[in-house]
N, CA, C and O of each residue as an XYZ file, in Angstrom:
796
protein
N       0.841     -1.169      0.000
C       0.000      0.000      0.000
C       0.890      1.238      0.000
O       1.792      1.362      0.829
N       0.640      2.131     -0.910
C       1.254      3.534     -1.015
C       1.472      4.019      0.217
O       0.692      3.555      1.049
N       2.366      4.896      0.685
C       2.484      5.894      1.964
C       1.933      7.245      1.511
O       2.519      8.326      1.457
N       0.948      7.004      1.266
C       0.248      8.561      1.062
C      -0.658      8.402      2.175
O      -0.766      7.588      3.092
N      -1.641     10.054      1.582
C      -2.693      9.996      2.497
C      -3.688      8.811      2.139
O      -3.839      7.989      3.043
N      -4.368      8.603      0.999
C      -5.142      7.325      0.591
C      -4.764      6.150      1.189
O      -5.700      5.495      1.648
N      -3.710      5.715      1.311
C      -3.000      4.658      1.762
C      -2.985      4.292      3.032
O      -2.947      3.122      3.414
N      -3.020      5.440      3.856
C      -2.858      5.344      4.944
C      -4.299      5.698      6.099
O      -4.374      5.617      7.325
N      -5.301      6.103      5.058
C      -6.580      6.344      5.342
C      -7.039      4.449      5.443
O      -7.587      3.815      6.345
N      -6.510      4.018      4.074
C      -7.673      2.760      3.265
C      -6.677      1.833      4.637
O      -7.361      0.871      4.986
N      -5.318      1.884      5.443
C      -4.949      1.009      6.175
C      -5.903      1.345      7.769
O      -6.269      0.464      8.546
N      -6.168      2.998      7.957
C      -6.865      2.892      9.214
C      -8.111      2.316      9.273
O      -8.514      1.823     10.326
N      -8.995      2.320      7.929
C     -10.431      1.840      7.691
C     -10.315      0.399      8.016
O     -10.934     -0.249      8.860
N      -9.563      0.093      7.328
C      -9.083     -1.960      7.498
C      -8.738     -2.195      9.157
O      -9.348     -2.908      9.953
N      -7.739     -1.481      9.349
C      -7.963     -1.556     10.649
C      -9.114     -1.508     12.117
O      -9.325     -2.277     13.056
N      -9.582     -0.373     11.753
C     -10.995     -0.079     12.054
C     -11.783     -1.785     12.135
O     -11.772     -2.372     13.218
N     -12.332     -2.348     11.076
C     -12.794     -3.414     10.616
C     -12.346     -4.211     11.433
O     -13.062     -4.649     12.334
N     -10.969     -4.592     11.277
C     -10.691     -5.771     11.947
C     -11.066     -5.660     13.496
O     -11.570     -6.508     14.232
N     -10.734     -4.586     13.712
C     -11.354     -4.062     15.577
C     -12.802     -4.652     15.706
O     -13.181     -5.363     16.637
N     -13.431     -4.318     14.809
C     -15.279     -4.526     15.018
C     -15.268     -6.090     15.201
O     -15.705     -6.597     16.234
N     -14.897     -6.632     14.449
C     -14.573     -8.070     14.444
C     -13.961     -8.894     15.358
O     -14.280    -10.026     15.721
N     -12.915     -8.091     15.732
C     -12.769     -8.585     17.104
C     -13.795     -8.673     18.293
O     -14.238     -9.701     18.806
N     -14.038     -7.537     18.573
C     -14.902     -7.088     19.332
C     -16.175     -7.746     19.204
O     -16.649     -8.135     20.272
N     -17.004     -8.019     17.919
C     -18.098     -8.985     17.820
C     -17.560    -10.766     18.262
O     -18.380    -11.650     18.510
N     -16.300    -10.938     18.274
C     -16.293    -12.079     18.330
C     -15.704    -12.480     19.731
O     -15.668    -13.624     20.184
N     -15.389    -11.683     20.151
C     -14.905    -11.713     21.702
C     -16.978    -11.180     22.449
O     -17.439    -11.852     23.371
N     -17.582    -10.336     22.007
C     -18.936    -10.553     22.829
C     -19.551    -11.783     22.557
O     -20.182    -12.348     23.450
N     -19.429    -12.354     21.241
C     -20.363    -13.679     21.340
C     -19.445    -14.679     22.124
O     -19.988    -15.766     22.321
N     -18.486    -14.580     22.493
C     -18.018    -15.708     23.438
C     -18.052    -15.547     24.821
O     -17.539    -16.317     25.632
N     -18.721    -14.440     25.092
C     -18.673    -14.205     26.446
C     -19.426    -15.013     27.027
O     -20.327    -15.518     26.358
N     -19.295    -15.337     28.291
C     -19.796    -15.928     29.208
C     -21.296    -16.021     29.592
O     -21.988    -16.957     29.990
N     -21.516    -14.890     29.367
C     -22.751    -14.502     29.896
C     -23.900    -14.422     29.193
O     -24.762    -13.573     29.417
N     -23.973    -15.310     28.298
C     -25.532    -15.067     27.247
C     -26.632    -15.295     28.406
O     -26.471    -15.871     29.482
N     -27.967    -14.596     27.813
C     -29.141    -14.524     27.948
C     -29.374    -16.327     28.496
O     -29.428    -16.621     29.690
N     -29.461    -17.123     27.633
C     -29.670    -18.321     27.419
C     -29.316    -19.321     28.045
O     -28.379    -19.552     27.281
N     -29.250    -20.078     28.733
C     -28.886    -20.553     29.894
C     -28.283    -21.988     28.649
O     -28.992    -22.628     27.872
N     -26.609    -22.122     28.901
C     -26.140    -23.138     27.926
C     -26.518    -24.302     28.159
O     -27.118    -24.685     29.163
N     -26.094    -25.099     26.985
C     -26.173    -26.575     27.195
C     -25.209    -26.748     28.207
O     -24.136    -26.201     28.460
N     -26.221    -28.134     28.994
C     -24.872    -28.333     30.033
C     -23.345    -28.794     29.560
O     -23.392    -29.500     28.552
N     -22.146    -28.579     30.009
C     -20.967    -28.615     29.376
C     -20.666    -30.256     29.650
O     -19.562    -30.516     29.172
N     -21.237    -31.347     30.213
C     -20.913    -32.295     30.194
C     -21.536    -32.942     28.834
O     -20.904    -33.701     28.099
N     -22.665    -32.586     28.656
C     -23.400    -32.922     27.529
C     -22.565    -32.311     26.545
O     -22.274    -33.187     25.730
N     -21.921    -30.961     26.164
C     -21.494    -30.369     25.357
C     -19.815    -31.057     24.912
O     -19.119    -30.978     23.900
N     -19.664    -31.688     26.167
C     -17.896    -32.210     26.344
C     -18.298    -33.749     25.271
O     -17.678    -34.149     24.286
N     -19.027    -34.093     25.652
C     -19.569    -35.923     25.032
C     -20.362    -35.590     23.612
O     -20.820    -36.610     23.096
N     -20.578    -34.548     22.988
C     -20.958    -34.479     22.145
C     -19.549    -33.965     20.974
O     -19.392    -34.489     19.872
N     -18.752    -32.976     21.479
C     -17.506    -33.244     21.188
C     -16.422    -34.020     20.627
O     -15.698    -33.707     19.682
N     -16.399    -35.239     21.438
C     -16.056    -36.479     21.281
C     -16.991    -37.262     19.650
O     -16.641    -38.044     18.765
N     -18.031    -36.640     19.910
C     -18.561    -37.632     18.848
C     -18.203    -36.746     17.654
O     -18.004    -37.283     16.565
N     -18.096    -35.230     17.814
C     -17.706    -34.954     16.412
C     -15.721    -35.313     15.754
O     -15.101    -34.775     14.837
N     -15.367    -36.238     16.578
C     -14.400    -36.954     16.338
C     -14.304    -37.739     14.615
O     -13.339    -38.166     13.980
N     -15.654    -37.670     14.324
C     -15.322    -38.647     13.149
C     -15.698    -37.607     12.109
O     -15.770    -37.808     10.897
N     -15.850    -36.853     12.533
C     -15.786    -35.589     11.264
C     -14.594    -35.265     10.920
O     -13.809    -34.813     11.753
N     -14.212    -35.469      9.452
C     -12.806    -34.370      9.301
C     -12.875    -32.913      9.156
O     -13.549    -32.496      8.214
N     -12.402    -32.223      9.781
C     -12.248    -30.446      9.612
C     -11.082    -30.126      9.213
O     -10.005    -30.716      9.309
N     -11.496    -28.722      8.560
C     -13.024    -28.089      8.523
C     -14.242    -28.724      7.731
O     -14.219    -29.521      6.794
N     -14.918    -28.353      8.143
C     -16.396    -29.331      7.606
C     -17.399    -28.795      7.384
O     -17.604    -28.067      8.356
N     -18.436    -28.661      6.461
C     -19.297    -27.752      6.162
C     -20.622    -28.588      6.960
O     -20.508    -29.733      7.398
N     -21.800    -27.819      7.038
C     -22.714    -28.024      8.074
C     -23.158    -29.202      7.498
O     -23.458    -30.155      8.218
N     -23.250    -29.267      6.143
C     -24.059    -30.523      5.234
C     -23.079    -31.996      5.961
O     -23.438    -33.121      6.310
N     -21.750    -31.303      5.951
C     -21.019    -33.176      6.325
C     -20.995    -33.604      7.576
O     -20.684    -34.762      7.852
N     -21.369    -32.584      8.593
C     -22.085    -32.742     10.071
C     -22.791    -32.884     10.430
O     -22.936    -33.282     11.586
N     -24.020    -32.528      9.292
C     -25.633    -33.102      9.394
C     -25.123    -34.840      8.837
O     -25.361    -35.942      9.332
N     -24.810    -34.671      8.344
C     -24.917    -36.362      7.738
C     -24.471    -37.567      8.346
O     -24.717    -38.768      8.231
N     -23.441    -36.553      9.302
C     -22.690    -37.338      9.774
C     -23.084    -37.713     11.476
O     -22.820    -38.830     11.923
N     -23.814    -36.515     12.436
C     -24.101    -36.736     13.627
C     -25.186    -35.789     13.451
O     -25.428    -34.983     14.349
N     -25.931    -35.811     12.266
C     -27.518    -35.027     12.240
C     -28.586    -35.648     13.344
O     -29.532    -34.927     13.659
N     -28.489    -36.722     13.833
C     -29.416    -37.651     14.257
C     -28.899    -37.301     15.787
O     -29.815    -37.538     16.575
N     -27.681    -36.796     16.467
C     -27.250    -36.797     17.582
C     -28.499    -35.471     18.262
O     -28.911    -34.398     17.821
N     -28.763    -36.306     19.574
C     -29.586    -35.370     20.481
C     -28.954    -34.303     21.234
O     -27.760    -34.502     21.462
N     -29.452    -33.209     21.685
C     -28.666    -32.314     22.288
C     -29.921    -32.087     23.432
O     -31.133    -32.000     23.237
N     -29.221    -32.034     24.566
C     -30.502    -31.345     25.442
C     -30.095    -30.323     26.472
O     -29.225    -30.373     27.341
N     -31.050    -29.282     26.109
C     -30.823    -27.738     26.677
C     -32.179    -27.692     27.553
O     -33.221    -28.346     27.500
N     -31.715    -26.614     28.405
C     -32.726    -26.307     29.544
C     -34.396    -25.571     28.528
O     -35.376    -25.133     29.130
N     -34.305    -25.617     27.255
C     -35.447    -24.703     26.581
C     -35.701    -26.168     25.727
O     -36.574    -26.156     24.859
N     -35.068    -27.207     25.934
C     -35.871    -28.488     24.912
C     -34.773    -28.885     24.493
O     -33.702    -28.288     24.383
N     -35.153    -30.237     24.186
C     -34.148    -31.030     23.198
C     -34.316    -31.040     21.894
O     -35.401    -31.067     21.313
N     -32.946    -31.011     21.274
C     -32.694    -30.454     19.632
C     -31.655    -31.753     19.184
O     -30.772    -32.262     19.874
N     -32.111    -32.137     17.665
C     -31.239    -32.996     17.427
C     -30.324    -31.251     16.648
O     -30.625    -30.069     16.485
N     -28.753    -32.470     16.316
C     -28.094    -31.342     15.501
C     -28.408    -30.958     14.209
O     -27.837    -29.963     13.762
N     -29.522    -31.789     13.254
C     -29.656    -31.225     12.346
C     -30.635    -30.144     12.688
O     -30.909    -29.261     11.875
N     -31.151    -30.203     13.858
C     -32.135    -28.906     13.438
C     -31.606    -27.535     14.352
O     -32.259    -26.615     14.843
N     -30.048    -27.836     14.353
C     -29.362    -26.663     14.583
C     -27.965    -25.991     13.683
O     -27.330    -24.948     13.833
N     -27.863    -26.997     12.815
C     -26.728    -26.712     11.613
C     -27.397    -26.186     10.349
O     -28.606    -26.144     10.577
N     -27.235    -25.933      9.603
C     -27.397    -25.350      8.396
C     -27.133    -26.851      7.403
O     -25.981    -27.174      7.114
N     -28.199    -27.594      6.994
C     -27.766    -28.730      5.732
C     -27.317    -28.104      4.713
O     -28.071    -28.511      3.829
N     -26.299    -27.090      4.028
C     -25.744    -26.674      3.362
C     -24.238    -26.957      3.195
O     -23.660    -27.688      3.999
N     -23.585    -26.373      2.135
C     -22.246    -26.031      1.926
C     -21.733    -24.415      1.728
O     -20.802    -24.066      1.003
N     -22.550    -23.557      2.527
C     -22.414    -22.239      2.520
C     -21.842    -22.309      3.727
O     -20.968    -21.446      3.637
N     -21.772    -22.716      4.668
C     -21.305    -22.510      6.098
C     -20.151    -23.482      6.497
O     -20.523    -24.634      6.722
N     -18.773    -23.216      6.630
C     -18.069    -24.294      7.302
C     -17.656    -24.122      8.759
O     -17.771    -23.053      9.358
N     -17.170    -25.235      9.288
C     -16.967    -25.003     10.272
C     -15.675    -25.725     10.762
O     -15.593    -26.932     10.533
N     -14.651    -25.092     11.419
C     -13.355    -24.694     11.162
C     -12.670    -25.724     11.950
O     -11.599    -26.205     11.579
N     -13.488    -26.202     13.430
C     -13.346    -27.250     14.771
C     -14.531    -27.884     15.156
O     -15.679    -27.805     14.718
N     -14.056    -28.490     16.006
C     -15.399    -29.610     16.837
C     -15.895    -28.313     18.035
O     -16.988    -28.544     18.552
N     -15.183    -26.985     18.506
C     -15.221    -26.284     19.146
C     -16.245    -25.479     18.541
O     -17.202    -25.222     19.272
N     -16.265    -24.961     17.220
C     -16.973    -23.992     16.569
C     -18.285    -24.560     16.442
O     -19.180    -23.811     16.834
N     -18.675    -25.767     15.969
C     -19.522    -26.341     16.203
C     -20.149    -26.528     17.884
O     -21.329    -26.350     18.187
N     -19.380    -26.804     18.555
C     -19.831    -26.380     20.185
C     -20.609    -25.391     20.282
O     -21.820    -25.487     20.485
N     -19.672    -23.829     20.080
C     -20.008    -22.673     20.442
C     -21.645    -22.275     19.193
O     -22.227    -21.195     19.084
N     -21.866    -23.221     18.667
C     -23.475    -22.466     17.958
C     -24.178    -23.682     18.195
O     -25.366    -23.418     18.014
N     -23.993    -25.406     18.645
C     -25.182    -25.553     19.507
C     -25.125    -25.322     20.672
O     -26.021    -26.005     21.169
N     -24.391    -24.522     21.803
C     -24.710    -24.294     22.741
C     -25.914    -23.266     22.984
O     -26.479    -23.262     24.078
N     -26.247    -22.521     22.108
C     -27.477    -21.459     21.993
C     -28.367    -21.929     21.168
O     -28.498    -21.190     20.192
N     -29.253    -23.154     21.147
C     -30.050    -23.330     20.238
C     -31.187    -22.670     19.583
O     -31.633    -22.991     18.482
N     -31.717    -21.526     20.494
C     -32.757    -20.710     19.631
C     -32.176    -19.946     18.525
O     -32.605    -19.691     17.400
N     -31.086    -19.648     19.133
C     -30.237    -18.644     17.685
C     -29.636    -19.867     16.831
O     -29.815    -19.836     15.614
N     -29.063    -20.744     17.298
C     -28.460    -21.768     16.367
C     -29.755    -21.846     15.308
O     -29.487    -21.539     14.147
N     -30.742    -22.121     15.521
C     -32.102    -22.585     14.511
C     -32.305    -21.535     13.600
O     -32.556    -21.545     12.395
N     -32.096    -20.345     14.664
C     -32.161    -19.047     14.013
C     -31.017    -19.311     12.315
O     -31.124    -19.548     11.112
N     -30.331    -19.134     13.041
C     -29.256    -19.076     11.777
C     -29.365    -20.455     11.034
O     -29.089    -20.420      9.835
N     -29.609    -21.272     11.399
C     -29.930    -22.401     10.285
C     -30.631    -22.142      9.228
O     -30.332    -22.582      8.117
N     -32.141    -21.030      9.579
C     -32.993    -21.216      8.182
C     -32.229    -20.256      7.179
O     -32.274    -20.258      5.949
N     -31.331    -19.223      8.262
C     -30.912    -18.037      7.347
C     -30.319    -18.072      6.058
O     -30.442    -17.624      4.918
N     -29.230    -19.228      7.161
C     -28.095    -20.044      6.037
C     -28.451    -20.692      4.913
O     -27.912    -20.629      3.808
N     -29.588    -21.451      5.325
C     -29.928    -22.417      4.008
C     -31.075    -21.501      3.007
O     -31.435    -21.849      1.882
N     -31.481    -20.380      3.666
C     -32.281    -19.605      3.012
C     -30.789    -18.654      1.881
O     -31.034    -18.475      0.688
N     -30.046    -18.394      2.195
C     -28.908    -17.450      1.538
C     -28.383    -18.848      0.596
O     -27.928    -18.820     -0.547
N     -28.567    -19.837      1.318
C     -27.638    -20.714      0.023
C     -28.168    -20.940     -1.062
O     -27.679    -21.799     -1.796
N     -29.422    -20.148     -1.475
C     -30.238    -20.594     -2.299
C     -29.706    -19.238     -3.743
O     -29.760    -19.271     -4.972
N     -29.262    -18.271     -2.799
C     -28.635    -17.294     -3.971
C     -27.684    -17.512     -4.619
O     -26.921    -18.335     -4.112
N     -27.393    -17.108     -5.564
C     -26.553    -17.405     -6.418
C     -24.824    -16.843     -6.381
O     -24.604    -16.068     -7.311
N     -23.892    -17.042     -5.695
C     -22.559    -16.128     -5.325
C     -23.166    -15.826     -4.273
O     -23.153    -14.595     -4.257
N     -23.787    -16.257     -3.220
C     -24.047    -16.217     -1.878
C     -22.778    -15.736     -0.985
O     -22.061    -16.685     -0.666
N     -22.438    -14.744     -0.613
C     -21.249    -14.647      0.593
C     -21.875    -14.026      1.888
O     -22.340    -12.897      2.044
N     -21.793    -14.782      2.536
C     -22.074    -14.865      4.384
C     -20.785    -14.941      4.711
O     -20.078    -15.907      4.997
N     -20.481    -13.326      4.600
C     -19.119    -13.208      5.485
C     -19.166    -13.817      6.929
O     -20.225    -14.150      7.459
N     -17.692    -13.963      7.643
C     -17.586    -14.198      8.970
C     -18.188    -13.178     10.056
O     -18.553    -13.371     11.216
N     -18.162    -12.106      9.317
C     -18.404    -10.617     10.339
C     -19.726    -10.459     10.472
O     -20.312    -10.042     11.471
N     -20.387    -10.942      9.017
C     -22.013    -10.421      8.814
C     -22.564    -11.484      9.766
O     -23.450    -11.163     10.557
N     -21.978    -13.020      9.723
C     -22.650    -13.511     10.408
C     -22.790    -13.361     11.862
O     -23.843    -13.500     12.484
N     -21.537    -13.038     12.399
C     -21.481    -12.872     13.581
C     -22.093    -11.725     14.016
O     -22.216    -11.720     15.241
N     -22.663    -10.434     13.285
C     -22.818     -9.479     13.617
C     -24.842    -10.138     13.722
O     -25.660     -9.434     14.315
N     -25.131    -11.052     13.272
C     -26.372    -11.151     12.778
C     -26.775    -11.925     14.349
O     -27.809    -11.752     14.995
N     -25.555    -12.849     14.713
C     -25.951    -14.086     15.787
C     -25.614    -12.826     17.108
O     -26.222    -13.082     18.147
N     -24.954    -11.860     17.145
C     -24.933    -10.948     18.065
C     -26.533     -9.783     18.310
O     -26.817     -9.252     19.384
N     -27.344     -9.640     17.011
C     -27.997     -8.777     17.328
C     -29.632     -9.985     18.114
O     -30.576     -9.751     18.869
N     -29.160    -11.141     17.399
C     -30.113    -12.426     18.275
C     -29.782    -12.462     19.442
O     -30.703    -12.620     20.244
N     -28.352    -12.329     19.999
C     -27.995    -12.349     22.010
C     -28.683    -11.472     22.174
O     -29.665    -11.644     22.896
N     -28.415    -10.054     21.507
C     -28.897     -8.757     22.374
C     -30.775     -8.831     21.885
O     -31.353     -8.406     22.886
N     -31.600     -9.104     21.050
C     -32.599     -9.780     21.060
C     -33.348    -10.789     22.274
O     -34.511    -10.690     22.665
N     -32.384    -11.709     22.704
C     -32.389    -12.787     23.648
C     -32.944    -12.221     25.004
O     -33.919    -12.452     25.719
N     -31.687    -11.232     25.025
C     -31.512    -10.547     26.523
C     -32.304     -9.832     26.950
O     -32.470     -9.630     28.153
N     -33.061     -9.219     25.862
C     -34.218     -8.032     26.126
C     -35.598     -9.118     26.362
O     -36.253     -9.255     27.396
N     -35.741     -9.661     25.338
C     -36.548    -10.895     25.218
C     -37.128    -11.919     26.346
O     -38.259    -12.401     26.274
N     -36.316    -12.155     27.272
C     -36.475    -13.716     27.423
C     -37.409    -13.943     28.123
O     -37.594    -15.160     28.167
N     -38.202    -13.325     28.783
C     -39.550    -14.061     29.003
C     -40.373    -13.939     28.030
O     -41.461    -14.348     28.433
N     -40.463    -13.505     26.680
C     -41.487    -13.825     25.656
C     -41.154    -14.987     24.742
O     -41.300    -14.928     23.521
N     -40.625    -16.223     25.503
C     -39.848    -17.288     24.269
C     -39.713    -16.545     23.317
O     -40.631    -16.375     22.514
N     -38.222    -15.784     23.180
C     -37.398    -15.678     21.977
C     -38.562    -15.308     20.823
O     -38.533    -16.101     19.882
N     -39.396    -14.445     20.733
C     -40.408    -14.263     19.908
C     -39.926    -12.996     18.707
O     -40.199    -12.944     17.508
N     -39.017    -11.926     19.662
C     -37.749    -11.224     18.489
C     -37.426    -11.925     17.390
O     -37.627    -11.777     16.185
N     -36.589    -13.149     18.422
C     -35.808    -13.691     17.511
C     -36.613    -14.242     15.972
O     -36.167    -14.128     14.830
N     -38.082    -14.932     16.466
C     -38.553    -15.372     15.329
C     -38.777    -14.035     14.165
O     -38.592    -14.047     12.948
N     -39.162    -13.114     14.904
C     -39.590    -12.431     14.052
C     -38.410    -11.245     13.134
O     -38.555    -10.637     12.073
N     -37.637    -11.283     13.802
C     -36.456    -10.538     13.021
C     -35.771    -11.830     12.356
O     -35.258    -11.526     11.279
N     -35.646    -12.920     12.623
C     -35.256    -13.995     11.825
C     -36.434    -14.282     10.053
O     -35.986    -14.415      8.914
N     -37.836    -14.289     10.460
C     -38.932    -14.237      9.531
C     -38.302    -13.472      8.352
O     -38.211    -13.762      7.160
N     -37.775    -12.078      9.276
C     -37.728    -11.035      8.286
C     -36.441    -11.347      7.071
O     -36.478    -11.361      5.841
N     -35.660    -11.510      7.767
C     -34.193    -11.869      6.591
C     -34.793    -12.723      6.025
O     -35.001    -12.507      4.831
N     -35.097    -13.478      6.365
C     -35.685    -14.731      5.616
C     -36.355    -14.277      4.115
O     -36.076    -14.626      2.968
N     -37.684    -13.045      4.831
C     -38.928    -12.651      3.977
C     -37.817    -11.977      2.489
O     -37.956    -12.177      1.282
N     -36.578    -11.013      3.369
C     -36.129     -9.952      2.340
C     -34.840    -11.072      1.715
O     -34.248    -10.662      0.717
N     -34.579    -11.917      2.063
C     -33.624    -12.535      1.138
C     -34.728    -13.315     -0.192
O     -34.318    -13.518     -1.335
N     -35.727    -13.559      0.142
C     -36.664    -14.301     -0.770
C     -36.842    -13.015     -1.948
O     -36.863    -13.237     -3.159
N     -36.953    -11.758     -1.387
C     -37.443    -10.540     -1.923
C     -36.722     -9.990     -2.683
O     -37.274     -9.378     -3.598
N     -35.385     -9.985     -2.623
C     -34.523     -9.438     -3.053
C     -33.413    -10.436     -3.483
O     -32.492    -10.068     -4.212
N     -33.487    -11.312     -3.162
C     -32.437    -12.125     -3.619
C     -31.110    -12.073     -3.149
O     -30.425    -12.745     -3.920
N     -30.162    -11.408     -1.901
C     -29.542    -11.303     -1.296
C     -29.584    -10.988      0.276
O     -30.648    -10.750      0.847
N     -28.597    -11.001      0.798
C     -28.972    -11.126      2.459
C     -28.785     -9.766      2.918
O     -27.681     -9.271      2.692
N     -29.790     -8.953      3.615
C     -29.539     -7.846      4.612
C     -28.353     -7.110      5.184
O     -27.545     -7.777      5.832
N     -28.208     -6.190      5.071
C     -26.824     -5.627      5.504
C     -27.245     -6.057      7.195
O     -28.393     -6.159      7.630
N     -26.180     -6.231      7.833
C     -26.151     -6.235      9.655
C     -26.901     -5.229     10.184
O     -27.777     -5.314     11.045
N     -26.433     -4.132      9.523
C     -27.022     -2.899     10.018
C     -28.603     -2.536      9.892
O     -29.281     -1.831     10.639
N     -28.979     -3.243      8.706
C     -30.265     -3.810      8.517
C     -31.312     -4.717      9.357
O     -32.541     -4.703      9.422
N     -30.556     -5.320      9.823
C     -31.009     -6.386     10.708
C     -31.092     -5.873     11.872
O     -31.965     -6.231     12.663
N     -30.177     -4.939     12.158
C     -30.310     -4.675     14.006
C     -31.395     -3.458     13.402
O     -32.501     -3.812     13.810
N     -31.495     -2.632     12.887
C     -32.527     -1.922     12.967
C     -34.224     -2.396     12.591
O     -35.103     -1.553     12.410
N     -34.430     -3.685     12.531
C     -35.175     -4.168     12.385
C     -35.875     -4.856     13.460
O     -37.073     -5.135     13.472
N     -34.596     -5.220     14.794
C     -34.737     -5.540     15.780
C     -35.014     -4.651     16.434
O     -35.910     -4.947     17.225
N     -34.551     -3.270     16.536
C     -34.680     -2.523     17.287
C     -35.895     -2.009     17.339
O     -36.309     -1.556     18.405
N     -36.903     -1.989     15.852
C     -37.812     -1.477     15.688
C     -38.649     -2.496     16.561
O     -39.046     -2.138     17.670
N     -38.940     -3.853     16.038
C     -39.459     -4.683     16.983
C     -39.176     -4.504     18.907
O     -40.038     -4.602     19.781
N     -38.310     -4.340     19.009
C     -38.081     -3.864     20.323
C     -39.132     -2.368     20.990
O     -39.862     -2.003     21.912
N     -38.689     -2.079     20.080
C     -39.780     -0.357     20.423
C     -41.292     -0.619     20.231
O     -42.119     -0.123     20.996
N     -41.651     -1.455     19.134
C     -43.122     -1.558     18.577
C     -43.625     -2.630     20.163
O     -44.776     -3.056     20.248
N     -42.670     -2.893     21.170
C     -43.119     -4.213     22.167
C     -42.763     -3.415     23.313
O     -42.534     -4.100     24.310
N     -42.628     -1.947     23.497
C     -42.387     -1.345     24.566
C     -40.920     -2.044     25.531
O     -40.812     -2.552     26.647
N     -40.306     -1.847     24.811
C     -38.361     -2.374     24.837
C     -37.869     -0.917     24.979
O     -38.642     -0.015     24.657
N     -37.129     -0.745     25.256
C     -36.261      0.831     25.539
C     -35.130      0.494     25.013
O     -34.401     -0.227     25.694
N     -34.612      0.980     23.480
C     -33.648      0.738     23.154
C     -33.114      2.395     22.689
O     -33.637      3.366     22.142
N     -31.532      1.990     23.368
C     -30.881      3.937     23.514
C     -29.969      3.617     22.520
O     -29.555      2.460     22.448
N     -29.594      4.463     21.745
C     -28.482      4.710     20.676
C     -27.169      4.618     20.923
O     -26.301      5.113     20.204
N     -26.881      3.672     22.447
C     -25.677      3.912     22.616
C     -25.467      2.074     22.581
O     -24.361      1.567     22.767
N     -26.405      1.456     22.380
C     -26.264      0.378     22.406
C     -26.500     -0.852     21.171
O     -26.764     -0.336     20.085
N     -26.466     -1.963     21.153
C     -26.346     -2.736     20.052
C     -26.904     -2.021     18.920
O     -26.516     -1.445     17.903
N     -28.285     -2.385     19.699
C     -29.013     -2.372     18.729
C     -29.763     -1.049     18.235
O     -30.675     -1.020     17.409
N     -29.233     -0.026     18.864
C     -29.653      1.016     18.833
C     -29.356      2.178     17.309
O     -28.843      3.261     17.593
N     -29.589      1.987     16.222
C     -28.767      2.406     15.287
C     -29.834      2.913     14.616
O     -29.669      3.492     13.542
């Protein structure tokens, strides 16, 4: 990259980026979701079974392979196919990464229809950032949420769904949280501009 001003603008913007990304991916690992996890003994033995997967592995060769495996969370039991994406739009990198999205199964489902709803476009790209920015505005959804069973979630999930059918591509992030947010306000939610979803 040039040492000019352009150059050194287009390296702080990139930089910039990679920060957000961090930062989205260090909150979805936090400790503290809304959602009360799968228990980690269940999560440790399910682990083990994704042993016979080779990775990285796309959701389709993990459905096929331990689609039938039960998972049980304090909100119901889920097999894994109806928390992976049966596609080849989504891979997944460890037996860990796979951990960390069935441990939240309302959003895991969430993002299942999304995924297989986007794989239907044509040059489909579900960046790493968009997604994570999408499974972050479902926590902060969650959190506001949770005594209405996750009913946000369906309905800001409906929506990508409705506008990827509509348009034929997937929602900007920024799209999505303001969609939540609106749902949040239209349900007497107090959402301030200093926060997620506040945009």
């Amino acid at each position: 990259m040039a040492d000019d001003k352009n150059g050194r603008e287009n390296q702080a913007d990139q930089e910039m980026q990679r920060q957000r990304e961090r930062e989205i991916e260090a909150e979805l690992q936090r400790g503290d979701e809304p959602e009360p996890p799968v228990d980690t003994s269940t999560l440790a033995f399910f682990e083990t079974e994704l042993d016979t997967v080779a990775f990285p592995a796309t959701g389709a060769e993990i459905v096929e392979t331990v689609g039938d495996r039960e998972i049980e969370a304090e909100t119901g039991v889920y097999t894994v196919a109806e928390l992976l994406p049966e596609t080849d739009v989504e891979t997944f990198e460890s037996p860990a990464a796979v951990r960390t999205r069935v441990q939240r199964p309302t959003i895991a489902s969430a993002m299942k229809r999304i995924v297989e709803a986007a794989a239907g476009i044509e040059q489909a790209d579900f960046r790493t950032s968009q997604r994570e920015a999408y499974e972050r505005t479902f926590l902060e959804l969650q959190a506001i949420d949770a005594v209405d069973d996750d009913e946000g979630i369906s309905v800001v999930r409906d929506w990508v769904v409705e506008q990827i059918d509509k348009k034929g591509k997937l929602p900007g992030s920024r799209d999505v949280r303001r969609r939540a947010a609106k749902y949040c306000r239209a349900n007497g939610y107090q959402v301030s501009n200093d926060e997620w979803l506040g945009v």
